[in-house]
N, C-alpha and C positions, 0 to 999 in steps of 0.2 A: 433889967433882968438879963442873967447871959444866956448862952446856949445850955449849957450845963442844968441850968435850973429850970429852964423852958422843958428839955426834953424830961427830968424826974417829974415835974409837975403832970405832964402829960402819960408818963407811964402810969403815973400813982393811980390817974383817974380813970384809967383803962385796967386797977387793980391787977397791975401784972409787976412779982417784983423783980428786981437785978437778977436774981439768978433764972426766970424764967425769960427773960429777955438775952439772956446770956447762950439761954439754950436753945433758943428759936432762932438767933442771928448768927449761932458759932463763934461769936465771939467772944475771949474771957470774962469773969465777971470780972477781974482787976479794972481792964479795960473799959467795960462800962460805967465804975466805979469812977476812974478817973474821968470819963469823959464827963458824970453829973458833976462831979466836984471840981471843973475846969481848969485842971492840972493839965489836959493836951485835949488840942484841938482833933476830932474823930478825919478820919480820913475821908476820901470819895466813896473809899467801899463800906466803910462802917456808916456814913451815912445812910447810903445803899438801902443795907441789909437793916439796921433799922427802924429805916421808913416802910420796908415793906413789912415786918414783923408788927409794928403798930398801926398798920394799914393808915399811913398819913404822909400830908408830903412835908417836908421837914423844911424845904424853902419858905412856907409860910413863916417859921418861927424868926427868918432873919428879916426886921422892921424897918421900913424904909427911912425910920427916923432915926436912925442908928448913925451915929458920926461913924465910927467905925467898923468896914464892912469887914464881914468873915473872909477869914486868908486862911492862905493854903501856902505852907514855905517849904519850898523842895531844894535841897541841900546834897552835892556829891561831892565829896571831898575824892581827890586823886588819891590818898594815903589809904581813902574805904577802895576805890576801883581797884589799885594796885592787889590789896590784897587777895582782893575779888580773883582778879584772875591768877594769883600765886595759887590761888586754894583751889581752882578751877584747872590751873596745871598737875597740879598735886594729886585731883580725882582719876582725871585723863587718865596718867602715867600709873596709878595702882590700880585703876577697873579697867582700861583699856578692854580687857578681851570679855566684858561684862557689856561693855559700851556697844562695842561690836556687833556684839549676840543680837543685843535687845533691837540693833539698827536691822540687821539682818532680817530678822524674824519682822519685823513691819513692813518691808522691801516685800517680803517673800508674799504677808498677808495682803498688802495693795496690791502686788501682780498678781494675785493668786489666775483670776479669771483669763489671762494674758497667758501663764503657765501649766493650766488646763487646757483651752483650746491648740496650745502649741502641741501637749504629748496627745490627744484625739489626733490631731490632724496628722502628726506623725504614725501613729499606731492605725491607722487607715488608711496608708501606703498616700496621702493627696500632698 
């Protein structure tokens, strides 16, 4: 039995169906769909989320008698990075002064306490 059918078997019997699992983990119900019907292997974080939604640990469902153990295939193509950062120049160069702001404004709320005690201590001549 794969994962796919392991994890539907175990939601069915906890009466909770695809879309209420969908809503408790954030994740689409496509997503869950595909993951019972073992079209794509769920990620770390879909794992995650859940195992904590069906209050279970999901490592139990992978069987030590299993020839083949569950894989994870992390895959970057230079042709996806490149894009990545054309589209990443592309945001810079049109929000630039949005970019800015938003740095500013976090600058200013971390210092805050630093740019309080500076205008007190100025405004009481010390």
């Amino acid at each position: 039995m794969e994962f796919g059918e392991r994890l539907k078997e175990l939601r069915t019997s906890l009466n909770c169906s695809q879309k209420e699992l969908s809503e408790q983990t954030g994740l689409t119900l496509r997503t869950i769909q595909r993951i019972e019907n073992n079209e794509v292997k769920p990620s770390l974080y879909s794992l995650k989320v859940i195992g904590e939604a069906l209050k279970t640990d999901l490592s139990a469902f992978v069987k030590k008698s299993d020839t083949k153990p569950y894989e994870f295939n992390l895959t970057l193509k230079i042709t996806d990075m490149n894009q990545f950062l054309t589209d990443l120049k592309t945001l810079v160069k049109t929000h630039w002064k949005t970019i800015f702001l938003i740095i500013l404004v976090i600058w200013l709320v971390a210092s805050y306490t630093d740019i309080k005690s500076g205008i007190m201590d100025a405004w009481s001549g010390k």
